[in-house]
C-alpha positions in Angstrom: 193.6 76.6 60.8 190.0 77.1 60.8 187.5 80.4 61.4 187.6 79.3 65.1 191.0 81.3 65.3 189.8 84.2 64.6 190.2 87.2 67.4 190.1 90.4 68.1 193.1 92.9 67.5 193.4 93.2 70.9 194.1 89.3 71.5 196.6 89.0 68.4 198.5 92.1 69.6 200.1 89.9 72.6 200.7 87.2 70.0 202.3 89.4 67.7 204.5 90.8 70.8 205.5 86.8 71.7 206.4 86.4 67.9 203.7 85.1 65.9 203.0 87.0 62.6 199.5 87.7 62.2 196.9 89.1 59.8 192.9 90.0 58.6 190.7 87.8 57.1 190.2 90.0 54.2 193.6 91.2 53.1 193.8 90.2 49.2 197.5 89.8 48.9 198.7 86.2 49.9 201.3 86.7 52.6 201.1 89.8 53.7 200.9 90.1 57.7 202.2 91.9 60.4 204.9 91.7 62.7 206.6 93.8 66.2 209.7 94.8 65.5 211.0 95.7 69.2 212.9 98.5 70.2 216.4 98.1 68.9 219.8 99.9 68.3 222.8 100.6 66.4 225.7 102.4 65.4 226.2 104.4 62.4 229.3 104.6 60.2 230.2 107.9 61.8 230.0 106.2 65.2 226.7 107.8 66.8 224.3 105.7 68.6 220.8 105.3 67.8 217.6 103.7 68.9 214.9 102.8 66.9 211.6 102.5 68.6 209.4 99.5 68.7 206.8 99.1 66.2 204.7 96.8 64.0 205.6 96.8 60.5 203.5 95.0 57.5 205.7 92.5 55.5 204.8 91.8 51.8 205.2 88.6 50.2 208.3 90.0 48.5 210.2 90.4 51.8 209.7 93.8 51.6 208.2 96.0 54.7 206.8 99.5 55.4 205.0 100.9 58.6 201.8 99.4 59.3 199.3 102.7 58.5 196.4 101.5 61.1 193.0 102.0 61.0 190.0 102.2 63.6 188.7 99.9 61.4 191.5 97.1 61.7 192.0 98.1 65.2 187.5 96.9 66.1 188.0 94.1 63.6 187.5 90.5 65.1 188.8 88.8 61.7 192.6 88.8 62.7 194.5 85.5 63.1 198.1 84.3 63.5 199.4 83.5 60.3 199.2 85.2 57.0 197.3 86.5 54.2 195.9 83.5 52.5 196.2 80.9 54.8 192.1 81.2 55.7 189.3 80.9 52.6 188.0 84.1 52.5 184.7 84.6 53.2 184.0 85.3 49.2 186.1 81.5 48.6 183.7 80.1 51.3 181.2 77.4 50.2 177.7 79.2 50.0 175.9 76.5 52.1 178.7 76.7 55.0 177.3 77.6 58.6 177.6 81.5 59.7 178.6 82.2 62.9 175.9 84.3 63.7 175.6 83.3 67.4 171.3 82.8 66.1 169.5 79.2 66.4 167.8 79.7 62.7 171.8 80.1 61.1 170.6 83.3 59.3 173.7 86.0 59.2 172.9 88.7 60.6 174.3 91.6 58.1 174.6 95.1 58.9 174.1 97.6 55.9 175.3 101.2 56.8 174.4 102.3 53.2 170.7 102.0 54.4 170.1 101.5 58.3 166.1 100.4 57.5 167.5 97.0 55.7 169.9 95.9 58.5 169.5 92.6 59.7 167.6 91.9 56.2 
């Protein structure tokens, strides 16, 4: 898989829906990703019925899972891809002399710095 993969949340939500796990670029913990869980039922021991909504839930390396707690952040980001956590370099594991995707003929990054909007682009 290489960096080419990388979408939008938008595009890996249908993905997700079809089946395919998928995760961020960034996420530190090897394995982790997230997966739909669709709309499903059961019985319980005391025979009532019940329906558990559809939802995406973040699964741990462990084979443990919990309710994915979304972000705006996550939800903008355009470094998700189908797989999980670990199976890209991460941009800090990146060879320094690699080419940016910058989308700019000179192959300079262009870097955003919120901390201090005069040095943007610098």
């Amino acid at each position: 898989m290489t960096d080419t993969a990388l979408m939008p949340f938008e595009a890996a939500l249908p993905l997700m829906k079809a089946g395919a796990r998928i995760a961020r670029l960034g996420w530190k913990l090897d394995g982790k990703h997230l997966e739909y869980q669709p709309v499903r039922s059961y019985v319980t021991d005391d025979g009532e019925h019940r329906t558990l909504a559809a939802s995406i839930v973040m699964r741990y390396p462990d084979g443990t899972w919990g309710q994915w707690e979304y972000s705006a952040r996550s939800l903008l980001a355009d470094d998700w891809f189908v797989g999980a956590s670990g199976d890209l370099p991460r941009p800090e594991e990146r060879a320094l002399d690699a080419p940016e995707p910058c989308g700019c003929s000179e192959g300079r990054a262009i870097v955003a710095d919120y901390a201090n909007p005069s040095r943007a682009g610098a």
